[in-house]
C-alpha positions as CSV (number, residue, x, y, z in Angstrom):
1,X,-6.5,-23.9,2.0
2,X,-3.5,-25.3,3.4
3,X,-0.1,-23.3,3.3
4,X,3.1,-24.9,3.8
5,X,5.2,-21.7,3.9
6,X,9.4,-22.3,3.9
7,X,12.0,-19.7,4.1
8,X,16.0,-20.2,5.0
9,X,15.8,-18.1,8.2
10,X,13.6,-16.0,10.4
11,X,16.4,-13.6,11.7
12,X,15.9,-10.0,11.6
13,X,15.5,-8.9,7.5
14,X,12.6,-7.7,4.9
15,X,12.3,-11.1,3.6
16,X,11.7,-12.7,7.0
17,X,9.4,-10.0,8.0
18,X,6.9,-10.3,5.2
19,X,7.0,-14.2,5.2
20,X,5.9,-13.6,8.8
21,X,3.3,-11.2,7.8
22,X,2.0,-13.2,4.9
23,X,1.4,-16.2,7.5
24,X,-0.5,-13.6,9.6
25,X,-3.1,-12.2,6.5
26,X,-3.6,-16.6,5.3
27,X,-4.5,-17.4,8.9
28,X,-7.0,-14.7,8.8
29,X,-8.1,-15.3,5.7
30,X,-9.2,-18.9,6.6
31,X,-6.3,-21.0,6.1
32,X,-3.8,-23.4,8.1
33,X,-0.5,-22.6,7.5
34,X,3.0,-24.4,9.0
35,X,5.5,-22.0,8.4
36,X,9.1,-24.1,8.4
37,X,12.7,-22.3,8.6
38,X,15.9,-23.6,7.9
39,X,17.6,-22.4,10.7
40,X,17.8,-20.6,13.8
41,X,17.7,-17.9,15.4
42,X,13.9,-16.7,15.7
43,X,14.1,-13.4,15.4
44,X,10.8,-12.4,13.4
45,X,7.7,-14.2,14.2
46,X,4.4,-13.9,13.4
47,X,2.1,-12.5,15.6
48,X,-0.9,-15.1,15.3
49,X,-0.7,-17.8,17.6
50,X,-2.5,-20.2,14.8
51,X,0.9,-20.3,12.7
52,X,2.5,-23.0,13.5
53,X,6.4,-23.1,13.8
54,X,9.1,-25.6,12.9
55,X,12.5,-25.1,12.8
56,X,14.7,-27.9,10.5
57,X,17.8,-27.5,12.5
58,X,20.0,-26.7,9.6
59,X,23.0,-25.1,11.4
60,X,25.9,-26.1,8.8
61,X,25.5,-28.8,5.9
62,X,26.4,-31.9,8.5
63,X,22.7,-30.9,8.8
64,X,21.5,-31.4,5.3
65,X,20.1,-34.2,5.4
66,X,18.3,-35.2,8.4
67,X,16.9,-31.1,7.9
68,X,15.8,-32.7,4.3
69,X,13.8,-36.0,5.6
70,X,12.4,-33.6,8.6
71,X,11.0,-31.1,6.2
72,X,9.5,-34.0,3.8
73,X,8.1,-35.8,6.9
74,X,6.5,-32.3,7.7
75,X,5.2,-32.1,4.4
76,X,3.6,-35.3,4.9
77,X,1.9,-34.9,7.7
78,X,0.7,-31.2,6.6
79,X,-0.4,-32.4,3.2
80,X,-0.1,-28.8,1.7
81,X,-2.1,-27.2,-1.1
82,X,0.5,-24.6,-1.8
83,X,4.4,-25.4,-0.8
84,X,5.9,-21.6,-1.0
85,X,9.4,-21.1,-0.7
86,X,11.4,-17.6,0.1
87,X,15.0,-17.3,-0.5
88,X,17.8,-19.7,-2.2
89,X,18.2,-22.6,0.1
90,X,14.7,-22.7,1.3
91,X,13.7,-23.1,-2.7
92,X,16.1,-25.7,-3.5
93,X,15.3,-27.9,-0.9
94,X,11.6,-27.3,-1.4
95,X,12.0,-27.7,-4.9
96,X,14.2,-31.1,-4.4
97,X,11.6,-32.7,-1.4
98,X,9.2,-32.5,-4.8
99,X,11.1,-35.3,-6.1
100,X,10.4,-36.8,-2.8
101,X,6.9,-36.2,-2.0
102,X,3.8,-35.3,-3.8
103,X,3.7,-31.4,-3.9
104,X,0.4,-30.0,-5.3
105,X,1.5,-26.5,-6.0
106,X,5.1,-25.2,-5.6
107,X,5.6,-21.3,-5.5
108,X,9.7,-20.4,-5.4
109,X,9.9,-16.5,-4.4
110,X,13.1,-14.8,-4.4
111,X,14.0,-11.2,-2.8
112,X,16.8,-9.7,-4.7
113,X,18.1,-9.3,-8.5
114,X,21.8,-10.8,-7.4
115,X,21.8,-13.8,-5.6
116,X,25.0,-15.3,-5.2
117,X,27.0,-15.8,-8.5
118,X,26.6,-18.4,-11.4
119,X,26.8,-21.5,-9.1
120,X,23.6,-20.5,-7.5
121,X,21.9,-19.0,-11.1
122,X,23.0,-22.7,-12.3
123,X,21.1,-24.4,-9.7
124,X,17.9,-22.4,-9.9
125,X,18.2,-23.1,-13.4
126,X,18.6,-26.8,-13.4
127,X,15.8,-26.9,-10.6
128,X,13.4,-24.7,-12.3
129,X,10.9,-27.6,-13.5
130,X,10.3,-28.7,-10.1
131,X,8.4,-25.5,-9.5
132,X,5.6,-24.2,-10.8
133,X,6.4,-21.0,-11.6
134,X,8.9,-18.3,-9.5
135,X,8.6,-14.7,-8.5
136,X,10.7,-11.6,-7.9
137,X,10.0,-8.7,-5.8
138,X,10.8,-6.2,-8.6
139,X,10.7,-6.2,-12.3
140,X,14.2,-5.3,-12.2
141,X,14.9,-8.5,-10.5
142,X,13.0,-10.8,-12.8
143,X,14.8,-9.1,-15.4
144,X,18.4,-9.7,-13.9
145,X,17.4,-13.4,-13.2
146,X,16.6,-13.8,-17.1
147,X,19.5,-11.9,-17.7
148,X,21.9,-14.7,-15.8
149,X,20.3,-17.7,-17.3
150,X,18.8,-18.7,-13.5
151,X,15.3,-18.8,-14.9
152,X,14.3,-18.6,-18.7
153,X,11.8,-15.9,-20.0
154,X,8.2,-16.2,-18.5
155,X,8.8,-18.4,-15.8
156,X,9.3,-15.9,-13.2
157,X,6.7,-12.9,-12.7
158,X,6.6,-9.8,-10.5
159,X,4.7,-9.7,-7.2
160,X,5.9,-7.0,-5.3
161,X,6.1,-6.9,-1.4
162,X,3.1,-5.4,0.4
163,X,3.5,-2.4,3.2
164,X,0.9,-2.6,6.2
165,X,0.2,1.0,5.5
166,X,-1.6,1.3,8.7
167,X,0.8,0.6,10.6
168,X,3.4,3.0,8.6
169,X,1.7,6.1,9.4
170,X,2.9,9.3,10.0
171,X,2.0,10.6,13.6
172,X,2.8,13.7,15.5
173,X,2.9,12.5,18.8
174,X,4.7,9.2,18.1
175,X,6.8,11.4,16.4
176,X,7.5,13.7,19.5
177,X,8.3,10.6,21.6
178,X,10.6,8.9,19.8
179,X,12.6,12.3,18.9
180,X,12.4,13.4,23.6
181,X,13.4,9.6,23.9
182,X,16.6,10.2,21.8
183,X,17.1,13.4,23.0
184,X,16.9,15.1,19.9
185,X,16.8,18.8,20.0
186,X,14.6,21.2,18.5
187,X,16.5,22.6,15.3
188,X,18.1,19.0,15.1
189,X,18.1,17.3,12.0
190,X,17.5,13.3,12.9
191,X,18.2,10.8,9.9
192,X,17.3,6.9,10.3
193,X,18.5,4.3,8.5
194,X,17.6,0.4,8.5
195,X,18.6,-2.9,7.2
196,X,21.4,-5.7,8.2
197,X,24.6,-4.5,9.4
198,X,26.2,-6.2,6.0
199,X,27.6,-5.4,2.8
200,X,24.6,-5.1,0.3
201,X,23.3,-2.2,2.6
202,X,27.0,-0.4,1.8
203,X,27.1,1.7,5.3
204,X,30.7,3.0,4.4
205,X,29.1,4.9,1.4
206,X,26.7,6.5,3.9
207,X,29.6,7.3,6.5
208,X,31.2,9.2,3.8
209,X,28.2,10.8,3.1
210,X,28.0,12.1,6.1
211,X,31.7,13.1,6.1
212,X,30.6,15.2,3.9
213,X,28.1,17.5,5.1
214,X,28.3,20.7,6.2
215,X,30.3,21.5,9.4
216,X,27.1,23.8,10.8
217,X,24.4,21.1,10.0
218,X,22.9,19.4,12.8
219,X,21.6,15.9,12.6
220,X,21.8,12.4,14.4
221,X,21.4,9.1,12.9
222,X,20.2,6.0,14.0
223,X,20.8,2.8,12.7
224,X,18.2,0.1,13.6
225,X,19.6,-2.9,13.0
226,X,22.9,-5.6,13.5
227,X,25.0,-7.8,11.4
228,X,28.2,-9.2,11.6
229,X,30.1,-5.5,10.2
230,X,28.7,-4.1,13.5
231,X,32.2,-4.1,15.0
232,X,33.9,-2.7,11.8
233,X,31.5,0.0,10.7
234,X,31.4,1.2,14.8
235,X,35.3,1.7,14.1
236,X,34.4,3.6,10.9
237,X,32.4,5.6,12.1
238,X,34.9,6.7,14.8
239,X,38.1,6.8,12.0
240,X,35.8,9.8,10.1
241,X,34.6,11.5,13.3
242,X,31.1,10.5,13.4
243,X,30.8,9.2,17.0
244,X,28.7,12.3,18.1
245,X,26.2,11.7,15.5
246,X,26.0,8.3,14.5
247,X,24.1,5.8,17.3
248,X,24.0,2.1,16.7
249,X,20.7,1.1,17.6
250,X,20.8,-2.7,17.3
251,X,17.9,-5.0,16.4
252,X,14.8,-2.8,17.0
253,X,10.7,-3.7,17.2
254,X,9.9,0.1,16.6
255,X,11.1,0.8,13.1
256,X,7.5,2.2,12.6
257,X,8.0,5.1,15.2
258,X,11.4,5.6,14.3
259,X,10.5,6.2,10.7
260,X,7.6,8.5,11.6
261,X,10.4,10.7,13.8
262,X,12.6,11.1,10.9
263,X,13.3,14.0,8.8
264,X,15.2,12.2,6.3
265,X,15.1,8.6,5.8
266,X,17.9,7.5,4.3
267,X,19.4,4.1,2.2
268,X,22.9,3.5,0.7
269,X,22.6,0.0,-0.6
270,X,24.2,-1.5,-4.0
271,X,21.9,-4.6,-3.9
272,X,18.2,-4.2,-3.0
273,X,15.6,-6.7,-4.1
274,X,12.7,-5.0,-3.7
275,X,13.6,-2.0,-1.5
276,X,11.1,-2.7,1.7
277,X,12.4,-0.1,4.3
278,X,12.2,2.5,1.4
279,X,7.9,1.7,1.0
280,X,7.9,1.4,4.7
281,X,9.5,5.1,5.1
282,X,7.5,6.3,2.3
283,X,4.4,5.2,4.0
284,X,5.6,7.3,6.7
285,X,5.9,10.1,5.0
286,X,9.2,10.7,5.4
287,X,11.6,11.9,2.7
288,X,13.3,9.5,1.2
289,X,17.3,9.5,0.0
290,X,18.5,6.2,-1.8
291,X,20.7,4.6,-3.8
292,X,19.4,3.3,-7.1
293,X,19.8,-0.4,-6.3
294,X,17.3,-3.5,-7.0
295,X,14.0,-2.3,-6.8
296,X,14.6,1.0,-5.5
297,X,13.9,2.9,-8.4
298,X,10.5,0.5,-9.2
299,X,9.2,1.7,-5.5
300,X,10.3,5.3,-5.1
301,X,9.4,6.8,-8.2
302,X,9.3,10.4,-7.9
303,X,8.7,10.6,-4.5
304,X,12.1,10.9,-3.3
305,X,16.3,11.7,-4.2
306,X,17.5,8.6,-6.0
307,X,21.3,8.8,-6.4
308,X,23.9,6.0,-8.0
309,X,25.5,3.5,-5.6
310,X,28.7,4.0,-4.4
311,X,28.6,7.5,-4.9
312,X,29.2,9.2,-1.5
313,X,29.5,12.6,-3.0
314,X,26.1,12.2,-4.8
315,X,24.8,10.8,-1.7
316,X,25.8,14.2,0.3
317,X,24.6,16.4,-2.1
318,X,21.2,14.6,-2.2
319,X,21.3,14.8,1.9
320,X,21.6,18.4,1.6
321,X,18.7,19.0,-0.8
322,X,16.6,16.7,1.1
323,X,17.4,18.9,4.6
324,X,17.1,22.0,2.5
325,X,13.5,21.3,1.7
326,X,11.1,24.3,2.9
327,X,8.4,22.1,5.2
328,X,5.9,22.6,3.2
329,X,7.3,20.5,0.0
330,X,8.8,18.3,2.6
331,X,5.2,17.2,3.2
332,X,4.2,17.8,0.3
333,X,6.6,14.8,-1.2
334,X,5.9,12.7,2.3
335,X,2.0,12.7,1.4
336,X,2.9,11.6,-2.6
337,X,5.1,9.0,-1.2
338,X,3.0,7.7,1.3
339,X,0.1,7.8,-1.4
340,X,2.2,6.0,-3.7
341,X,2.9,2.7,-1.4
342,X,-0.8,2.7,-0.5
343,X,-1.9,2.6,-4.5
344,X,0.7,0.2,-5.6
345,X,2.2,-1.3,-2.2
346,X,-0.2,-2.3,0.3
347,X,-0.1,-5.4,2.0
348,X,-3.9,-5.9,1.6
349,X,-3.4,-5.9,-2.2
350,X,0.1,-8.1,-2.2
351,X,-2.0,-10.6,-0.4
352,X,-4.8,-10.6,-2.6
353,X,-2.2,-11.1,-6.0
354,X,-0.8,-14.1,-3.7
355,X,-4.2,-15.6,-3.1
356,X,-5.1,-15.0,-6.9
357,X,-2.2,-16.8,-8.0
358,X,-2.6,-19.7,-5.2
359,X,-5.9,-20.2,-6.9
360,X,-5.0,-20.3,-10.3
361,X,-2.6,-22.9,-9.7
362,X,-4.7,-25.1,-8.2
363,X,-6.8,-24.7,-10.2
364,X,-4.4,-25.7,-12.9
365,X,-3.5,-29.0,-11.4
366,X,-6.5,-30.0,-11.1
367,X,-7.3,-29.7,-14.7
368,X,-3.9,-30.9,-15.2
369,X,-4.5,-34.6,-13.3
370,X,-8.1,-34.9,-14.1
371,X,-8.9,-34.6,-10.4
372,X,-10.5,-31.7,-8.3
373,X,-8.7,-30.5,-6.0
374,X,-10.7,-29.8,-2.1
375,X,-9.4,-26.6,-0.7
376,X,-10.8,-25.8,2.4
């Protein structure tokens, strides 16, 4: 099978990172795949040197067009049996080059329930035949897409993101590392957060969280991750006091080991698609406080404190409950969570829904033109 596999960027996110990982399971599953991005930079790559790489240049919308022809020539040459497209410009151009050049399959995946007003819901909406069917990472998400006329009922289904549960594993030494790395002392509480330095992930809310906390509680927390509110929310963090136990990590390769070295993961968003770094710390069996935003809800279940958005007193009260824990129900909830992601999360069963539903479309075609369809 040949995957033609295009997303708006490949800068540090969820998204990008499971694009890149998907690329990684087709290759080894047998298939070529071109993987095509919008834009620069390349922050997230996958790790198999078989995927092959192309960048459309599309730095500003000067750029439109000759990123348009390049990506159609692409398609072209690649002669695809699957075109599948991640996020909102990536789909529409996709979704457009099918007016363009023959397109066997077309797959249009979105990451969020909000996705940029009515202008945007309108587009999806009036480009929606073009595809063959869409997906969400949530049910919550279909549902809000419905909801905002951007895709009518039963043409977008839920595949959920998949968690490389082996490689978000508790350990104990990883876990003793990372903490003597960060000097973190024995008695100290350490909280991690991770996600883009922007406004879905609502950091203020989690700053005056913090404010909030007992004077005699000791914790740091580190932020992996950077966005353009990096400045601002540094400054914020010094306004409320938090210098000595907030640390700006930046972009990080390790989330993995700083999840296992947590005692309290910890999300404040008020948009989430699908809620990745939540399965990720939950595969780590860490304990889990987050806002009830997107997909959170779908993900965590009972494995966790779920607290409205925008609720900073909520949010401390659930930080202190989560601390309070006795170790043994502390691991106790880790091991459910962790159990959870692998029953319903992996990223050996995402793939295998994405494979199933590759085949049944082509399959469909096929029956649909008259002609079979040689997948190789």
């Amino acid at each position: 099978m040949k995957v033609l596999l295009v997303v708006t960027g490949m800068s540090m996110g969820g998204a990008e990172r499971v694009v890149a990982d998907l690329a990684d399971a087709f290759v080894k599953a047998g298939s070529e795949v071109l993987l095509v991005y919008l834009k620069e930079p390349l922050q997230v790559r996958p790790r198999r040197a078989e995927v092959e790489l192309a960048c459309l240049g599309m730095e500003s919308a000067k750029d439109m067009l000759s990123g348009y022809l390049k990506f159609v020539r692409l398609v072209r040459r690649f002669q695809p049996d699957v075109v599948h497209s991640h996020m909102f410009h990536a789909t529409l151009m996709a979704r457009l080059a099918r007016l363009t050049v023959p397109i066997p399959v077309m797959i249009s995946t979105m990451h969020t329930a909000y996705d940029g007003g009515r202008m945007r819901a309108l587009a999806y909406r009036f480009t929606d035949r073009l595809t063959d069917i869409s997906t969400n990472v949530s049910c919550e998400a279909v549902d809000e897409f419905v909801a905002t006329g951007a895709v009518r009922a039963g043409r977008m289904v839920t595949v959920h993101n998949g968690i490389a549960v082996d490689e978000f594993r508790a350990s104990e030494a990883t876990r003793a590392r990372v903490r003597e790395t960060f000097e973190i002392e024995p008695g100290c509480k350490l909280f991690v957060a991770a996600g883009r330095l922007g406004w879905s992930k609502d950091y203020p809310n989690m700053f005056k969280a913090l404010e909030r906390l007992p004077a005699d509680l000791d914790y740091q927390l580190l932020i992996a991750g950077d966005g353009a509110l990096r400045d601002s929310l540094m400054e914020l963090v010094g306004n409320l006091g938090l210098s000595q136990r907030v640390r700006f990590l930046g972009i990080r390769q390790d989330i993995a080991q700083l999840m296992s070295a947590a005692d309290v993961f910890l999300l404040s968003s008020v948009g989430e698609g699908f809620g990745l770094v939540v399965a990720e710390a939950m595969s780590c069996e860490c304990v889990v406080v987050a806002t009830d935003s997107g997909g959170v809800r779908e993900v965590l279940g009972d494995a966790g404190f779920l607290v409205p958005s925008r609720d900073p007193a909520a949010l401390a009260t659930a930080i202190v409950a989560a601390v309070d824990l006795p170790s043994d129900k502390a691991a106790e909830l880790g091991k459910r969570a962790r159990q959870r992601v692998v029953e319903h999360y992996s990223f050996d069963r995402a793939v295998d829904k994405w494979q199933a539903l590759y085949g049944d479309l082509i399959t469909g075609a096929s029956s649909r033109t008259g002609q079979p369809h040689s997948v190789n």
